[in-house]
C-alpha positions in Angstrom: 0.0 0.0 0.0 1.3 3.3 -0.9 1.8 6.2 2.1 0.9 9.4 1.8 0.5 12.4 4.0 -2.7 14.9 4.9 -3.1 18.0 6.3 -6.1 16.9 8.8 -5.5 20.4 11.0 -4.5 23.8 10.6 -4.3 26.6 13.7 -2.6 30.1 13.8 -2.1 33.1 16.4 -1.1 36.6 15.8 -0.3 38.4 19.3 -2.8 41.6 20.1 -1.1 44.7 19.7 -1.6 45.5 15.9 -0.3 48.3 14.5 -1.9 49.8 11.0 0.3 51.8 8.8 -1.2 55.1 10.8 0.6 54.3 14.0 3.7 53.1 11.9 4.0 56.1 10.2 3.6 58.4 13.3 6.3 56.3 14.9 8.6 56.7 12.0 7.7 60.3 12.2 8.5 60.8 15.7 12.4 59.9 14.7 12.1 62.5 12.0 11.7 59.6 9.2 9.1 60.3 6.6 6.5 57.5 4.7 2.6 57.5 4.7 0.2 54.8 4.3 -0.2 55.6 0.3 3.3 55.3 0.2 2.9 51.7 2.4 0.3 50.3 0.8 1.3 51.3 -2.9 4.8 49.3 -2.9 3.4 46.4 -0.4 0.2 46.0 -0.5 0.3 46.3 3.4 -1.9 48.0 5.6 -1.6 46.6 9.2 1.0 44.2 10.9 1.0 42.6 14.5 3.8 42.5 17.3 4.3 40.6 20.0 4.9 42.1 23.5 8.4 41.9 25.0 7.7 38.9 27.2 6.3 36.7 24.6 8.6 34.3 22.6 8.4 32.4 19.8 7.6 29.6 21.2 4.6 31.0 22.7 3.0 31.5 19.5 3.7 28.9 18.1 2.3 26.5 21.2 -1.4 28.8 20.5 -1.3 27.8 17.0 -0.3 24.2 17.8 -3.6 23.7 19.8 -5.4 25.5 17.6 -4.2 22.6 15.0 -4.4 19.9 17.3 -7.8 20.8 18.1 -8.9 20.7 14.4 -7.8 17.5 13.9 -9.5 16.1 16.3 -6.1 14.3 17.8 -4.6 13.7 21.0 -1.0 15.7 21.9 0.2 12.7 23.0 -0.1 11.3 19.2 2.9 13.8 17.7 5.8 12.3 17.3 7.2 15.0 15.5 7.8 18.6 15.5 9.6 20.5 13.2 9.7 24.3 13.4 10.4 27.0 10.8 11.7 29.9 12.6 14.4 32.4 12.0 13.7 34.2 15.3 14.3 30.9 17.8 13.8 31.5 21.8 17.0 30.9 22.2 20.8 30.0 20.8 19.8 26.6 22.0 18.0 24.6 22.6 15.8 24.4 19.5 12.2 26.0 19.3 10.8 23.1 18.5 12.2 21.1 21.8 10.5 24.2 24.0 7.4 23.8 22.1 7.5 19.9 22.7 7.9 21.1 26.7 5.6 23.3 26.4 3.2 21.1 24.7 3.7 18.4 27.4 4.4 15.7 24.7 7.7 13.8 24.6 9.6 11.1 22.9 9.3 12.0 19.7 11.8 13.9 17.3 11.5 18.0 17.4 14.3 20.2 15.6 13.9 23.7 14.1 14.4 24.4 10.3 16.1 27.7 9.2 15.3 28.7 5.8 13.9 32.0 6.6 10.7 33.0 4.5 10.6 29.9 2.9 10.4 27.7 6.7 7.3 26.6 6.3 8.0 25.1 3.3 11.0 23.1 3.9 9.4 21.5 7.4 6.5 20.5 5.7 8.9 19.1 2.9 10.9 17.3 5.5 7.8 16.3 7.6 6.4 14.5 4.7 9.5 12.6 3.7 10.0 11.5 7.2 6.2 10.2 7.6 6.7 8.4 4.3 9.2 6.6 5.0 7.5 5.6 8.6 10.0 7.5 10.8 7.1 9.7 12.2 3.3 9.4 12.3 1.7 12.2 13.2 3.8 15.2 12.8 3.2 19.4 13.7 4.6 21.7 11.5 4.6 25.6 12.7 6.0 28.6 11.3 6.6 31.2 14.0 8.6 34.3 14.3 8.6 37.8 16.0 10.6 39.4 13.0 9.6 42.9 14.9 13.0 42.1 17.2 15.3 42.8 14.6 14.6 45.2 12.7 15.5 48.5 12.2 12.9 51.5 12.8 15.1 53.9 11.3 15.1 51.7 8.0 11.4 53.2 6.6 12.1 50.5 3.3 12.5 47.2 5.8 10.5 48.0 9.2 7.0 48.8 7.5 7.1 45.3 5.5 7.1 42.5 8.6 4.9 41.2 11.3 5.2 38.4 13.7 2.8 35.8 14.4 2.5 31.5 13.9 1.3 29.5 12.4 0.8 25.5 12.1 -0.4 22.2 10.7 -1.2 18.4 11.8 0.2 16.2 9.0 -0.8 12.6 9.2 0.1 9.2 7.2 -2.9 8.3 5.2 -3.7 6.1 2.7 -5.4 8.7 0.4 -3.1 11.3 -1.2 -2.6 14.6 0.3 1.1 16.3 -0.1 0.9 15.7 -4.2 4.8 16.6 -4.8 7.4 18.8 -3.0 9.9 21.1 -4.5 13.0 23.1 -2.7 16.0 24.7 -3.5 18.9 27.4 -2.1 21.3 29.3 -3.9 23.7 30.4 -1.2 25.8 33.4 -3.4 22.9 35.6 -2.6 23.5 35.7 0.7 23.9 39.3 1.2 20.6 40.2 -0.3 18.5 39.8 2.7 19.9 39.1 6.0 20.7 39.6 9.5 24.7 39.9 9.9 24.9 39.5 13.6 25.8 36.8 16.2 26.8 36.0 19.7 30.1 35.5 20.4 31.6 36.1 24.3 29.0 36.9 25.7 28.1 39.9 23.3 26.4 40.9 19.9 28.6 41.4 17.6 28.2 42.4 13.8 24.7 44.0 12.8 22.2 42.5 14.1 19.1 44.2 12.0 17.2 43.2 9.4 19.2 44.4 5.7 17.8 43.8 2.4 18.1 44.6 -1.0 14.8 45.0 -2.1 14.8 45.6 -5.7 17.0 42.4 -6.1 14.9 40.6 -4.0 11.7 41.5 -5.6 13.4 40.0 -9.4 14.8 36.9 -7.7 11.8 36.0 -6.1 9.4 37.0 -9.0 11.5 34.4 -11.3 12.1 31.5 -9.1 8.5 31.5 -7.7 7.4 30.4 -11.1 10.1 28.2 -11.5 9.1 25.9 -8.6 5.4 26.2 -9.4 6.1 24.4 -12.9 8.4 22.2 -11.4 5.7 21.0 -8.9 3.2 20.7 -10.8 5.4 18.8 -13.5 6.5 16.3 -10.6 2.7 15.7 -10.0 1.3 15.7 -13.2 -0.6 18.1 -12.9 -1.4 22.1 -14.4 -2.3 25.2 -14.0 -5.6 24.4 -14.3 -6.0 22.0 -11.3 -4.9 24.4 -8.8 -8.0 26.0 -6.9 -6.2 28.0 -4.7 -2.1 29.4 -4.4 -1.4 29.8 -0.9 1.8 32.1 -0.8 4.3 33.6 1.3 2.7 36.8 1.9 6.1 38.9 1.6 4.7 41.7 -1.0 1.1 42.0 -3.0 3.1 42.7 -6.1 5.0 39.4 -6.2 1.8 37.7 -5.4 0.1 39.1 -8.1 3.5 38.8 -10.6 3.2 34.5 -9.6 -0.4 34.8 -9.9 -0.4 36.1 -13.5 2.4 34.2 -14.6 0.4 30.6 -13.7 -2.8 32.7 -15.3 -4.6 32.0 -12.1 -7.2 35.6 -11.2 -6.3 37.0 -8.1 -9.5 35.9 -7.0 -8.0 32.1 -6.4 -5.5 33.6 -4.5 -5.3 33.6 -0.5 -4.3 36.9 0.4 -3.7 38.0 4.1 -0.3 40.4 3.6 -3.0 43.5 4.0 -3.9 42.7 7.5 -0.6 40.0 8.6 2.4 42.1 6.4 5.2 39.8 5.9 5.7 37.0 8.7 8.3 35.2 7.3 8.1 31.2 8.5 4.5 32.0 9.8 3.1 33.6 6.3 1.9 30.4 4.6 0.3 28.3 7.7 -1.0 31.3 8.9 -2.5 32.2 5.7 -3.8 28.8 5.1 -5.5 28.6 8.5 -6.8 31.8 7.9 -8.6 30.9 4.2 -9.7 27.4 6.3 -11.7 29.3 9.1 -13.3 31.5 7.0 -14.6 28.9 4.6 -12.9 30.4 1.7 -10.1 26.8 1.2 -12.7 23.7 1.9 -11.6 20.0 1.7 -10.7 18.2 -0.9 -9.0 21.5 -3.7 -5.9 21.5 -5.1 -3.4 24.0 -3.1 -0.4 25.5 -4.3 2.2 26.7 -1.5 5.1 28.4 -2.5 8.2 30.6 -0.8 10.9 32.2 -1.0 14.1 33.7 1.4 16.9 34.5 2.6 19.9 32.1 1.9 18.8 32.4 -0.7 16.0 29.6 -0.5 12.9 29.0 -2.4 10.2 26.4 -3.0 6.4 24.5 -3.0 4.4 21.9 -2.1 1.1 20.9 -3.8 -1.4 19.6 -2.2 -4.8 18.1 -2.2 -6.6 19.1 1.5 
């Protein structure tokens, strides 16, 4: 009998305090820095972002959005025997996100790591988490994409601080006997390194380098543009499938314009396309779950259509999953 693996539950959490563009903008302002909503909204598509408070970690969004996906598919905690997480904002050096989750979760025994990939998280833990059900090494597996991104970035940086949000996001994935993950696609191209990235790290007991958000974003807006639609043909080529079949494309919600660049490119209206960047901005690992669970709970995604995922960031990294929910 052939194994496959389904997406029986999906959960997500963004933390309270949201900020529109309004209260950005008056921020910025206060520092002598100008920008304005039209200005926001016009290169982005974004309108409103959340942040988490001080005291709350990663991990703490992440364990909402768990149990919001646990819940959903109908499973007991104790059942996950594995838990990868997609994070470029971890609790800690070490140990891994995912292991705090697991604690925090009150599960144990089976395999949790973290996955850095940065914008594209989510999509190489649920690449990973698939493989390893497969192949029988885990059964019943959580996948989460969490990050507070509003920790390192720089407010004086009008280009970079008005684009990301934090927030999490998460799925149950489950062996099955009917298909659900249709084919997986991932790559990295590491030259492009500089592009977008945080060059900071801990070392005696101190920060050193630069340990803010930098990016390019003219170069990132043509890389990602052109390998977006790359791994969207390769997916669907390694399925069988086209354009045609997909219902909805579920994608990192880093920009409106690159959204609706991979949109028209497949020839899919915007109108199959899950869009949450307005109200979410850009939140990295979390974007796709949390966008997914989002298009779930409002009845707009419904069992049994064709979804596209795709990503793409820093590393450079890039890549999609189709699936059947």
């Amino acid at each position: 009998m052939t194994l496959y693996t389904r997406i029986t539950g999906t959960g997500s959490y963004l933390p309270p305090h949201r900020l529109t563009n309004a209260d950005l903008v008056k921020r910025l302002a206060d520092q002598g820095i100008e920008s304005s909503d039209e200005w926001i909204v016009e290169r982005t598509g974004i309108r409103a972002r959340h942040f988490a408070d001080a005291s709350v970690a990663t991990s703490d969004m992440a364990l909402v959005a768990c149990q919001r996906a646990i819940q959903a598919a109908g499973v007991p905690a104790q059942d996950i025997d594995l838990i990868i997480v997609g994070t470029s904002t971890p609790d800690m050096v070490f140990p891994s996100t995912a292991c705090i989750l697991q604690g925090k979760l009150g599960i144990q025994g089976g395999a949790a790591f973290d996955v850095q990939a940065v914008c594209c998280g989510f999509i190489y833990a649920l690449t990973l988490a698939d493989a390893l059900i497969k192949t029988g090494t885990a059964h019943k597996a959580l996948v989460v994409g969490a990050e507070v991104f509003s920790r390192i970035l720089d407010f004086k940086d009008r280009t970079t601080c008005v684009l990301f949000g934090d927030g999490a996001g998460a799925v149950v994935l489950q062996a099955s006997d009917e298909p659900g993950i249709l084919a997986t696609d991932m790559h990295a191209d590491g030259k492009h390194t500089d592009m977008l990235c945080v060059p900071g790290h801990v070392c005696g007991g101190a920060v050193t380098g630069e340990p803010l958000l930098r990016m390019d974003g003219q170069a990132v807006f043509k890389l990602a543009v052109g390998v977006l639609d790359e791994t969207a043909r390769a997916v669907l080529a390694k399925a069988g499938k086209t354009e045609a079949d997909i219902d909805w494309l579920v994608p990192h919600q880093a920009n409106i314009r690159i959204m609706q660049s991979t949109a028209r490119k497949l020839k899919l209206p915007m109108d199959k396309v899950v869009v949450t960047v307005d109200q979410h901005g850009n939140t990295s690992a979390a974007s796709i779950p949390l966008a997914l669970d989002t298009a779930v709970r409002k009845g707009q995604v419904k069992p049994g259509q064709t979804l596209l995922l795709e990503g793409v960031g820093g590393g450079f990294t890039w890549g999609s999953v189709l699936l059947k929910l």
